[in-house]
C-alpha positions as a LaTeX table, in Angstrom:
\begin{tabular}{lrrr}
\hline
Residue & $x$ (\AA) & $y$ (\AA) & $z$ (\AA) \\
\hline
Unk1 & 24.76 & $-32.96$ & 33.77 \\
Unk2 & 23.45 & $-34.08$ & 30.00 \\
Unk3 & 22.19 & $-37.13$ & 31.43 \\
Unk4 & 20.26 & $-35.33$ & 34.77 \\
Unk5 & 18.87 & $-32.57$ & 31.94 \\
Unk6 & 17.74 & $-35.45$ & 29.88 \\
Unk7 & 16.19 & $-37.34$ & 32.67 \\
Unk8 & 14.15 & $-34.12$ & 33.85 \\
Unk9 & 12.76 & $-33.47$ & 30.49 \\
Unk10 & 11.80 & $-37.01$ & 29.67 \\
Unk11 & 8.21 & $-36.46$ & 30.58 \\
Unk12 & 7.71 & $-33.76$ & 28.38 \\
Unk13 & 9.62 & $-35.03$ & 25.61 \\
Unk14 & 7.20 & $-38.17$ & 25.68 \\
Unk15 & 4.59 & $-35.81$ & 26.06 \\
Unk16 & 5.49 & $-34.14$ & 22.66 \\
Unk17 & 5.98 & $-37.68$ & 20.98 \\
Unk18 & 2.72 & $-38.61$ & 21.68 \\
Unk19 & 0.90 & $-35.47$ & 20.86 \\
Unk20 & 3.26 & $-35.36$ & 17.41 \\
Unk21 & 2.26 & $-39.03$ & 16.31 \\
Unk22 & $-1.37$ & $-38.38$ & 17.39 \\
Unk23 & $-1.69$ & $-35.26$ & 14.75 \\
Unk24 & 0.52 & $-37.63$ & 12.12 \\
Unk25 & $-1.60$ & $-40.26$ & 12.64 \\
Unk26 & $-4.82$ & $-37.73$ & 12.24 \\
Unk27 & $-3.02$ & $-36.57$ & 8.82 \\
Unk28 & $-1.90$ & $-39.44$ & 7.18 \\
Unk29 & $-5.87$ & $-41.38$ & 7.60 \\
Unk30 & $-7.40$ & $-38.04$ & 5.88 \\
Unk31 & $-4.53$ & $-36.74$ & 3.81 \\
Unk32 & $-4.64$ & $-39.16$ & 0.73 \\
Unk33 & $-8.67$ & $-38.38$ & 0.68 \\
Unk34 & $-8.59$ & $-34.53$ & 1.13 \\
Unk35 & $-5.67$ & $-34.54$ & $-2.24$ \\
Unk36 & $-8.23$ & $-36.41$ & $-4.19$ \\
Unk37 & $-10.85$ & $-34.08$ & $-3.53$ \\
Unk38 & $-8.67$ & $-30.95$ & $-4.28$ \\
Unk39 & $-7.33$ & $-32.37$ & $-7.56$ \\
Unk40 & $-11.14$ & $-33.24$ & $-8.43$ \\
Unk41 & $-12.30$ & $-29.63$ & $-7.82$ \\
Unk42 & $-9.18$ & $-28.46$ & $-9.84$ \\
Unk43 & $-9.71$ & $-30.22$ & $-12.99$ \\
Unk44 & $-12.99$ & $-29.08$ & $-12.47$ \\
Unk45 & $-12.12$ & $-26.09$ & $-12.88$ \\
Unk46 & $-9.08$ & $-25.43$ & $-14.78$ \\
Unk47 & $-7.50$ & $-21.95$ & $-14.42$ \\
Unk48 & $-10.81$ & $-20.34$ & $-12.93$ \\
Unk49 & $-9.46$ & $-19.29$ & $-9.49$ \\
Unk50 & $-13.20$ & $-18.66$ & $-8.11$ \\
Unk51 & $-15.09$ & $-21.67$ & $-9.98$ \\
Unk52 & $-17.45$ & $-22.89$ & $-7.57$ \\
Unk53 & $-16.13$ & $-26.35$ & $-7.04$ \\
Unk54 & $-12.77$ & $-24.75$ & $-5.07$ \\
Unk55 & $-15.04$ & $-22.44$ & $-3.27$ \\
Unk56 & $-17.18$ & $-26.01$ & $-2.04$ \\
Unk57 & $-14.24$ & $-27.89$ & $-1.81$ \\
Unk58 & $-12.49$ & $-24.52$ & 0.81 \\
Unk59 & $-15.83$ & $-24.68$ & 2.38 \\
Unk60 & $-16.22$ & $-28.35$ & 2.75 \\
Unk61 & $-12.40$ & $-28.41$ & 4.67 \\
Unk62 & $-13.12$ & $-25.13$ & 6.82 \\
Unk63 & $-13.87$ & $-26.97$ & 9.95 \\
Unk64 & $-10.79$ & $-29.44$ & 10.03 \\
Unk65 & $-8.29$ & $-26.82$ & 8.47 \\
Unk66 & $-8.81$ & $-24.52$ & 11.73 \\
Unk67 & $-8.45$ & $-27.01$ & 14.33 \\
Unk68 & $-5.09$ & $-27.50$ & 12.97 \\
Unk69 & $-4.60$ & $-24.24$ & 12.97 \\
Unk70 & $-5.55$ & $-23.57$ & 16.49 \\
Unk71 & $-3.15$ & $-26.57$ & 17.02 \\
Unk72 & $-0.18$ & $-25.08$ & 15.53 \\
Unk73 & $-1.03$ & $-21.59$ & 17.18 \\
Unk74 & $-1.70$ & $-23.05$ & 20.99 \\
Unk75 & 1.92 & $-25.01$ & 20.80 \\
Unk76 & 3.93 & $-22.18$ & 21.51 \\
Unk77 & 2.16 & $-20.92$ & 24.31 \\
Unk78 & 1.54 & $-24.31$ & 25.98 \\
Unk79 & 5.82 & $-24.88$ & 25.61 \\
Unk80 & 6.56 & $-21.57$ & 27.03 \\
Unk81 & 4.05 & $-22.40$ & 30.16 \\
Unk82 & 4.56 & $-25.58$ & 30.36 \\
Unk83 & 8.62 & $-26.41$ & 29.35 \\
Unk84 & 9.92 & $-22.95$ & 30.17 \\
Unk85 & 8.27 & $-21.53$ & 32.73 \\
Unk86 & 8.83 & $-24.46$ & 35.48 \\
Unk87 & 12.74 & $-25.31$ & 33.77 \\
Unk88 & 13.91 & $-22.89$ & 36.06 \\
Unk89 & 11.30 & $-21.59$ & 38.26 \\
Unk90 & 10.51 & $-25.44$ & 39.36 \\
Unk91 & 14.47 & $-25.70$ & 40.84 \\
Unk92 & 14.14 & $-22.65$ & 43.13 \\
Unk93 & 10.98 & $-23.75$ & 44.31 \\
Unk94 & 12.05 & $-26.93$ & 45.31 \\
Unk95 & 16.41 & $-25.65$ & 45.90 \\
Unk96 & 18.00 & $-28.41$ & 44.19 \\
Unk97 & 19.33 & $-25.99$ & 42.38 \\
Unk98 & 22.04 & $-25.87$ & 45.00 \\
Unk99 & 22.37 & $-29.38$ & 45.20 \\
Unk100 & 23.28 & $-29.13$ & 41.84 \\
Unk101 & 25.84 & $-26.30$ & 42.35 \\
Unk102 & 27.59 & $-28.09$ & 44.75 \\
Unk103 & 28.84 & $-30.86$ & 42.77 \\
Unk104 & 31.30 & $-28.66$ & 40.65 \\
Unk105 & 29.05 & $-27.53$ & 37.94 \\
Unk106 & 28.97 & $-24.16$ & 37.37 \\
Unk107 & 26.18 & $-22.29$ & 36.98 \\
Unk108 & 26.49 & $-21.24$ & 33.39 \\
Unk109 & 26.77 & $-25.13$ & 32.38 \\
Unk110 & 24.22 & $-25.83$ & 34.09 \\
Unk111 & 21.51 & $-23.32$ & 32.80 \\
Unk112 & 23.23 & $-23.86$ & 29.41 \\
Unk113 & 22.30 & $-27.86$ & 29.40 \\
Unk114 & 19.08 & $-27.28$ & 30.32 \\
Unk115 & 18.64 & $-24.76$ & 27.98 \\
Unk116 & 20.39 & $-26.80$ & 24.87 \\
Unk117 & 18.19 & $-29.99$ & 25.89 \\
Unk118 & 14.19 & $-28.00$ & 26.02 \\
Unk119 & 15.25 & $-25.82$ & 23.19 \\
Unk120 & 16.34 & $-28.52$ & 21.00 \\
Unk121 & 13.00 & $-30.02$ & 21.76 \\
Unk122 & 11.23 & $-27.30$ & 21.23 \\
Unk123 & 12.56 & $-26.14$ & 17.82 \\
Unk124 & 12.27 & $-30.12$ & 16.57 \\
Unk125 & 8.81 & $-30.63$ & 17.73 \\
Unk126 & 7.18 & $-27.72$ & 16.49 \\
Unk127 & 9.39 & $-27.74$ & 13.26 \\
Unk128 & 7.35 & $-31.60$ & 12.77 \\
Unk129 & 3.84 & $-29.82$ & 13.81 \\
Unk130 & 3.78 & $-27.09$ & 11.78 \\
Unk131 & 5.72 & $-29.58$ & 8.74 \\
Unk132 & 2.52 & $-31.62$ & 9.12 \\
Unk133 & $-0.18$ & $-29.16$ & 9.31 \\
Unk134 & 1.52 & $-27.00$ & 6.38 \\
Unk135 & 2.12 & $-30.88$ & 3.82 \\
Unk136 & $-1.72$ & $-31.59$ & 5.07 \\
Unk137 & $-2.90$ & $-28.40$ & 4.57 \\
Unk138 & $-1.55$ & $-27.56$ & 0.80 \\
Unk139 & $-4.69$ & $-28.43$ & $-1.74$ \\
Unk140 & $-6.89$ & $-26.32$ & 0.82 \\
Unk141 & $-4.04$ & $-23.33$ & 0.94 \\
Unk142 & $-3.43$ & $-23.31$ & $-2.89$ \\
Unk143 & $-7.81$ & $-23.58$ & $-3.84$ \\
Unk144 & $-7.97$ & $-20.16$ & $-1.07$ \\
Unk145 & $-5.28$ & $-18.33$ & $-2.72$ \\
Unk146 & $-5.09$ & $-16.45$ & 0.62 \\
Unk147 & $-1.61$ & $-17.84$ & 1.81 \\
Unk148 & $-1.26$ & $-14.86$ & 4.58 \\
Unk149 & $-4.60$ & $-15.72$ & 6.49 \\
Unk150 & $-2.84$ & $-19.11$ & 7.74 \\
Unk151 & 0.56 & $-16.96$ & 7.85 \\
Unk152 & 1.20 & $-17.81$ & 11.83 \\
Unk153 & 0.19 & $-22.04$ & 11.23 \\
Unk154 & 2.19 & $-22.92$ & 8.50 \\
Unk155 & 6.19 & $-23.68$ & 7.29 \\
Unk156 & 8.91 & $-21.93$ & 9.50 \\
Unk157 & 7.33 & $-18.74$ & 11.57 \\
Unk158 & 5.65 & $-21.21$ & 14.05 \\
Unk159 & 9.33 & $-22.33$ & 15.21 \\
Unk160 & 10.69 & $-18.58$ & 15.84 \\
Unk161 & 7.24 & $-18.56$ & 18.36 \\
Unk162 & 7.66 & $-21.47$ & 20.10 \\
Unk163 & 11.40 & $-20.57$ & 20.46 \\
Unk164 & 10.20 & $-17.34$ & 21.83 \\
Unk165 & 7.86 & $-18.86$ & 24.10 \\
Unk166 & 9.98 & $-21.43$ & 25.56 \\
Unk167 & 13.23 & $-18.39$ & 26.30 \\
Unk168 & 10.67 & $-15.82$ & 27.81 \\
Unk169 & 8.84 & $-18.37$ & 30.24 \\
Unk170 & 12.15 & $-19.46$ & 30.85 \\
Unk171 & 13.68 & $-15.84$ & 31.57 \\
Unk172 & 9.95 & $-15.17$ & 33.64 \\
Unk173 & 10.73 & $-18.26$ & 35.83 \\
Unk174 & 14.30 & $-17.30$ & 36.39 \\
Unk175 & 13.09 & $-14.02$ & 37.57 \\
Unk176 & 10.10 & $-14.89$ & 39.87 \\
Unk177 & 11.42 & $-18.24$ & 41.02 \\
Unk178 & 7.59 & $-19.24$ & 41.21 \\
Unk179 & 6.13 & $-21.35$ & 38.27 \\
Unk180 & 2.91 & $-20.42$ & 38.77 \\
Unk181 & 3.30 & $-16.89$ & 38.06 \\
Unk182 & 5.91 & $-17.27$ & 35.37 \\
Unk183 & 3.39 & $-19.49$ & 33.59 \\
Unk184 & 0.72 & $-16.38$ & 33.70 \\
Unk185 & 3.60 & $-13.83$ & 32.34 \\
Unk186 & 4.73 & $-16.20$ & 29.26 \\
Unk187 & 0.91 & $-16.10$ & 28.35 \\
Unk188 & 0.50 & $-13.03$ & 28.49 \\
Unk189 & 3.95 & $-12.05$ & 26.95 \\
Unk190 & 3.94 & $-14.07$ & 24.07 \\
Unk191 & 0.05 & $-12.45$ & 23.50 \\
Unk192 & 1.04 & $-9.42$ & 23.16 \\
Unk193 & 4.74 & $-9.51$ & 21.35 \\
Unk194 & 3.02 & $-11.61$ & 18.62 \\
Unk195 & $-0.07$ & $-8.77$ & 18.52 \\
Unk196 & 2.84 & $-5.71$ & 18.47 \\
Unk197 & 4.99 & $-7.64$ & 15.69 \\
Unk198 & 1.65 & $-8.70$ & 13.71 \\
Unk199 & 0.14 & $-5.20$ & 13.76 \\
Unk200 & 3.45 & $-2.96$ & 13.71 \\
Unk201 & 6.49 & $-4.38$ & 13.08 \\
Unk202 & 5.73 & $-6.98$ & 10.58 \\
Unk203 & 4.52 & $-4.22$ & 8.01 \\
Unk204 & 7.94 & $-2.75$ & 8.22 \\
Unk205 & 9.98 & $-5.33$ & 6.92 \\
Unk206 & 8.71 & $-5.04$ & 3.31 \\
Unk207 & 7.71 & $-1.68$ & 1.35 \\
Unk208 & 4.12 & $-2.07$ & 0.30 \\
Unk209 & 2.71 & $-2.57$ & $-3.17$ \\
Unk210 & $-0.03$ & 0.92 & $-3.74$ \\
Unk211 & $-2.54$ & 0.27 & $-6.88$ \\
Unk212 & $-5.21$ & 3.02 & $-7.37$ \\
Unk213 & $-8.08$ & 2.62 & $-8.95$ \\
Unk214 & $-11.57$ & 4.19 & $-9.26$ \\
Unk215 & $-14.47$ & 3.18 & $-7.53$ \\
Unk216 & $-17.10$ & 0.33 & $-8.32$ \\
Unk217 & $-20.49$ & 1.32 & $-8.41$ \\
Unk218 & $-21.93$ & $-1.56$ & $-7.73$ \\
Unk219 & $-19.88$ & $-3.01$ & $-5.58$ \\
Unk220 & $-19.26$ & $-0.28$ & $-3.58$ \\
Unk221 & $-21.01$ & 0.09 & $-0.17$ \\
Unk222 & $-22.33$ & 2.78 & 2.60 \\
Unk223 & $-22.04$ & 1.73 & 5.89 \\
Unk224 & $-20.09$ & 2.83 & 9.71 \\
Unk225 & $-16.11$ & 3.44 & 9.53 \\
Unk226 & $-16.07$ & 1.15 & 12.90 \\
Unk227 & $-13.35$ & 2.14 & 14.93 \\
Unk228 & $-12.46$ & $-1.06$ & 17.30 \\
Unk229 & $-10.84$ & 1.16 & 20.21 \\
Unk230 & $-12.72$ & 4.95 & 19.95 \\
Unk231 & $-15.97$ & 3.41 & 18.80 \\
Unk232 & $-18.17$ & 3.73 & 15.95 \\
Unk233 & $-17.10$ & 6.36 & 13.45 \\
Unk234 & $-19.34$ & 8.30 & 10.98 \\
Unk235 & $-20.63$ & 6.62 & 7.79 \\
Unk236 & $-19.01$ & 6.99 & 4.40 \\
Unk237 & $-18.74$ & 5.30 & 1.44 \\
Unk238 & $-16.79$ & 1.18 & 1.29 \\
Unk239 & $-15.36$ & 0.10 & $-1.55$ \\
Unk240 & $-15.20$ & $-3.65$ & $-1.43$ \\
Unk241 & $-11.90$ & $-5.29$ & $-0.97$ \\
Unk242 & $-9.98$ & $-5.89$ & $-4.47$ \\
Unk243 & $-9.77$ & $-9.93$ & $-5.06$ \\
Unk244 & $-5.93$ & $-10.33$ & $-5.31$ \\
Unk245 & $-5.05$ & $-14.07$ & $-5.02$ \\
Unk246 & $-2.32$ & $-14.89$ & $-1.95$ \\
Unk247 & $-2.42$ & $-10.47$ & $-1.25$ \\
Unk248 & $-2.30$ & $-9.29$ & 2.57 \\
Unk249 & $-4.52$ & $-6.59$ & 2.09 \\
Unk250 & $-2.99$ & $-3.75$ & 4.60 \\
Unk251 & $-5.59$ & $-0.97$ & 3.88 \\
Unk252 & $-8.47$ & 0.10 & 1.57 \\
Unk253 & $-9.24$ & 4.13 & 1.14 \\
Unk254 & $-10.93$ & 6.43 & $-0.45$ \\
Unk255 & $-8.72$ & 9.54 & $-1.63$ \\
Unk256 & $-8.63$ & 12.28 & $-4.17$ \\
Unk257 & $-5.63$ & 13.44 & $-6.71$ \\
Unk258 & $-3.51$ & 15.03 & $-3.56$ \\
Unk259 & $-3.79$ & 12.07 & $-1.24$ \\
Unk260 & $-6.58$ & 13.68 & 1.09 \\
Unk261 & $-9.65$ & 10.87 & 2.37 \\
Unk262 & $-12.79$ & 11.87 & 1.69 \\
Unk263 & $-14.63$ & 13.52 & 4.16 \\
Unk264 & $-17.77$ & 13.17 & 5.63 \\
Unk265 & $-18.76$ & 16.82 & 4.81 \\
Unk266 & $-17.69$ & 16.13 & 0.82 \\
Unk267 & $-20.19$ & 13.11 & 0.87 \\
Unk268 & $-22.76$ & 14.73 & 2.20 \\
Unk269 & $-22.87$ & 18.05 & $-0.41$ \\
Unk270 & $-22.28$ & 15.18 & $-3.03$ \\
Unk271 & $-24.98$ & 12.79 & $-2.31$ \\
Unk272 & $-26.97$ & 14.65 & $-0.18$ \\
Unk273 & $-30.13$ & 11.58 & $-0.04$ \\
Unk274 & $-27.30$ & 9.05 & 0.57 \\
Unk275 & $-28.73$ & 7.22 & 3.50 \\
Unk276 & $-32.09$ & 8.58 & 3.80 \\
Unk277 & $-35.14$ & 6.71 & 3.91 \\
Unk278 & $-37.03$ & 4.62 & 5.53 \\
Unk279 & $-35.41$ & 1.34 & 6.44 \\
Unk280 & $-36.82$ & $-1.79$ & 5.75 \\
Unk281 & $-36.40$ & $-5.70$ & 7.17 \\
Unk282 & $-33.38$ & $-6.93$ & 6.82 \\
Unk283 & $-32.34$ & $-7.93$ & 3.28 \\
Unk284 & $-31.27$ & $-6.74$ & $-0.43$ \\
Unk285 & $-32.08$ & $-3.14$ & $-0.45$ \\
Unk286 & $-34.52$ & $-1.61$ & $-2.83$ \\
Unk287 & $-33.46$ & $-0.75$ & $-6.55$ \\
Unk288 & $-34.14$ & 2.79 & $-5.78$ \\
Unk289 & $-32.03$ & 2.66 & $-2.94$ \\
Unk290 & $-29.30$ & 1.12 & $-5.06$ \\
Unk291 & $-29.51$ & 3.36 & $-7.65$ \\
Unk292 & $-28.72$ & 6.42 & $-5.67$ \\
Unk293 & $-25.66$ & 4.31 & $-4.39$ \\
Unk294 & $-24.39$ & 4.01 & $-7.43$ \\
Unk295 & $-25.20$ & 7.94 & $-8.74$ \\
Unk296 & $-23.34$ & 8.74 & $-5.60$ \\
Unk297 & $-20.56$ & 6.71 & $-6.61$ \\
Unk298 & $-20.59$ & 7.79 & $-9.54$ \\
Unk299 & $-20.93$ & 11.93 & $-8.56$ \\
Unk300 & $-17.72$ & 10.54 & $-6.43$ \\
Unk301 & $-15.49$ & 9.25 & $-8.67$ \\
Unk302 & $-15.16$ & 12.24 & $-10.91$ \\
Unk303 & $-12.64$ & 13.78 & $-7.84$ \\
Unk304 & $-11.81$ & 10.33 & $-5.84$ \\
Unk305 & $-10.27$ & 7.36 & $-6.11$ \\
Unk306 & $-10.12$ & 3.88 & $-4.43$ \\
Unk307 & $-5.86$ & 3.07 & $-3.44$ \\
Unk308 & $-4.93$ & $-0.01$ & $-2.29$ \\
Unk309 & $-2.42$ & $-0.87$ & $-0.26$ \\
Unk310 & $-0.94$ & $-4.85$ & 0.07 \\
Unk311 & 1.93 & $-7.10$ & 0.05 \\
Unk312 & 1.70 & $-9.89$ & $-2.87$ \\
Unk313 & 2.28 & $-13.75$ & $-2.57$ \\
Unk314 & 5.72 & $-13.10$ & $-3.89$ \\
Unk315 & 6.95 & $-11.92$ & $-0.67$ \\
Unk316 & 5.22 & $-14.37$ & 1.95 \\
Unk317 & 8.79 & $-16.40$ & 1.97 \\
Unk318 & 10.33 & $-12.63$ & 2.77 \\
Unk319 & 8.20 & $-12.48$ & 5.85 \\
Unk320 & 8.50 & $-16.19$ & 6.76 \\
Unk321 & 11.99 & $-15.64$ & 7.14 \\
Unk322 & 12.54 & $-12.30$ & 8.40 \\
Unk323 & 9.44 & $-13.11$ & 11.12 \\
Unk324 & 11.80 & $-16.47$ & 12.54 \\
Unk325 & 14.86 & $-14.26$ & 12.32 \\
Unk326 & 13.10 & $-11.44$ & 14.44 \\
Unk327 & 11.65 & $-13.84$ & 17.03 \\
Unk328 & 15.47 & $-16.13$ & 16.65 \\
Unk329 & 16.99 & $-12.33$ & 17.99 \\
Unk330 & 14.40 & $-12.01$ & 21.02 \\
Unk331 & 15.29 & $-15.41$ & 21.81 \\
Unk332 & 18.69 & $-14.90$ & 21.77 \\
Unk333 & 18.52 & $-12.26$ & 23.66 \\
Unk334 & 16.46 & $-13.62$ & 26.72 \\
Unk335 & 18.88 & $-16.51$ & 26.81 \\
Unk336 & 21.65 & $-13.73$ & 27.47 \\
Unk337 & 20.02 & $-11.82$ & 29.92 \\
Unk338 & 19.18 & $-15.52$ & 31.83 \\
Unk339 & 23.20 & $-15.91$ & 31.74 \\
Unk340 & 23.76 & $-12.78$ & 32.96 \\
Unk341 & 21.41 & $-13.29$ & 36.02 \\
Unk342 & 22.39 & $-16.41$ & 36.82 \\
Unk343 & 25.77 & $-15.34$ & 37.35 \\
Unk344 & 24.52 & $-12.44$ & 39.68 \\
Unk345 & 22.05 & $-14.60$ & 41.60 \\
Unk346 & 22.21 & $-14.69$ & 45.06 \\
Unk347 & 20.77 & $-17.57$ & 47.25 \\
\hline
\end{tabular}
């Protein structure tokens, strides 16, 4: 049975080889180049985390550093639709699932083989891609100091996806018996579990860090509090987002002593002009106009204060791991549920 699952999944496997020596290959011609760089930018500038040689050298290395991003993001989904979604799906279609059957191998072996040979693969090849991408991607990651923006493309959380991937288009082909449509649901599941955990669940796992502080005049802005689902909200003040090096930034507000946001009906008595005016081309405002922003910050900070909430640097390796063991438990548990039908299935 080791040697049939092998056989099956020798086309993909290859398929993996190629595509992992094709990014290695891609790394090691610009990797020994793109350290030089880095290390020229930072003795350029020493302990200055926003000298403008890093910010050249990040800009310089934008381009490259997302497509392997997008490479390390895309993996997942293309193994669930492509390795888990026809593992199963791809037998029924054709029956030689029976033939199978028929030659003394139970059913549990059988999806258990299968299972041990494309999830092995899985977890190995996109441990390798996202080993590469994160070793190739270290002088760009350390000059940004923004080490949760690549969170989902670097080190181990990529594996826990793919994992996730391959056992839910696997579990979605079990239950349709058609690969097409299992391909369409592993999309479309792994979409939105990753949006759910990123927006919801992944805050949970680690208490905040809250700073307060008062408001910048000058850098603090008046503009729409967009709303992405209910539209565009009224306009109130924006304080600019504090420059904490490797911080996930949850939220930004605007509060007074008891906790309450300020209203739209407080900034209006306060800065009653704020907005007004004639508006010109497009462009730095006038200095009169920036003068009454800053009088109305001002006028504002005497009952308000800016509190931010974030999660430092220090706990990125919390997340990391907590993140694989989440998606490890999902996994886990689609690979039980797959046992448990397969013993039930009729046909």
């Amino acid at each position: 049975m080791i040697r049939l699952a092998l056989r099956q999944f020798r086309i993909s496997a290859w398929t993996a080889v190629v595509g992992l020596l094709a990014v290695a290959a891609v790394v090691l011609a610009t990797r020994p180049h793109f350290a030089d760089a880095a290390a020229a930018a930072q003795r350029a500038c020493g302990s200055d985390p926003h000298c403008p040689a890093l910010t050249t050298f990040a800009l310089d290395n934008t381009a490259t550093r997302t497509a392997f991003g997008l490479v390390v993001i895309v993996a997942p989904a293309l193994i669930g639709a492509f390795w888990g979604a026809p593992l199963i799906a791809r037998e029924f279609e054709a029956g030689t699932h029976r033939l199978v059957w028929a030659q003394s191998i139970s059913r549990t072996r059988w999806l258990a083989v299968k299972l041990t040979v494309a999830g092995t693969a899985t977890a190995v090849a996109t441990a390798l891609l996202s080993a590469l991408v994160t070793w190739w991607a270290a002088p760009l990651d350390h000059a940004a100091a923004a080490v949760y923006g690549t969170f989902d493309q670097r080190n181990i959380a990529p594996t826990g996806y793919a994992l996730f991937a391959f056992a839910f288009g696997m579990t979605a082909g079990l239950v349709t018996r058609r690969t097409l449509p299992a391909m369409a649901l592993t999309l479309a599941g792994l979409l939105t579990v990753r949006i759910l955990v990123t927006e919801w669940i992944r805050p949970l796992a680690v208490a905040p860090r809250v700073v307060s502080m008062p408001l910048d005049p000058d850098t603090t802005g008046y503009g729409s509090g967009g709303n992405i689902l209910l539209g565009v909200g009224p306009s109130t003040l924006q304080p600019s987002t504090p420059d904490i090096p490797n911080a996930w930034i949850q939220s930004v507000r605007i509060v007074d002593a008891a906790g309450e946001p300020l209203t739209d009906q407080v900034l209006r008595a306060t800065c009653p002009t704020l907005g007004q005016g004639p508006r010109g081309p497009a462009g730095p405002a006038p200095e009169a106009v920036r003068q009454r922003m800053r009088e109305c910050v001002v006028a504002i900070n005497e009952k308000y204060h800016e509190v931010v909430t974030y999660q430092s640097g220090e706990c990125y390796w919390t997340f990391q791991w907590w993140e694989l063991a989440l998606f490890a438990l999902l996994t886990t548990l689609l690979g039980g549920y797959a046992f448990y039908r397969i013993r039930r299935f009729r046909g």
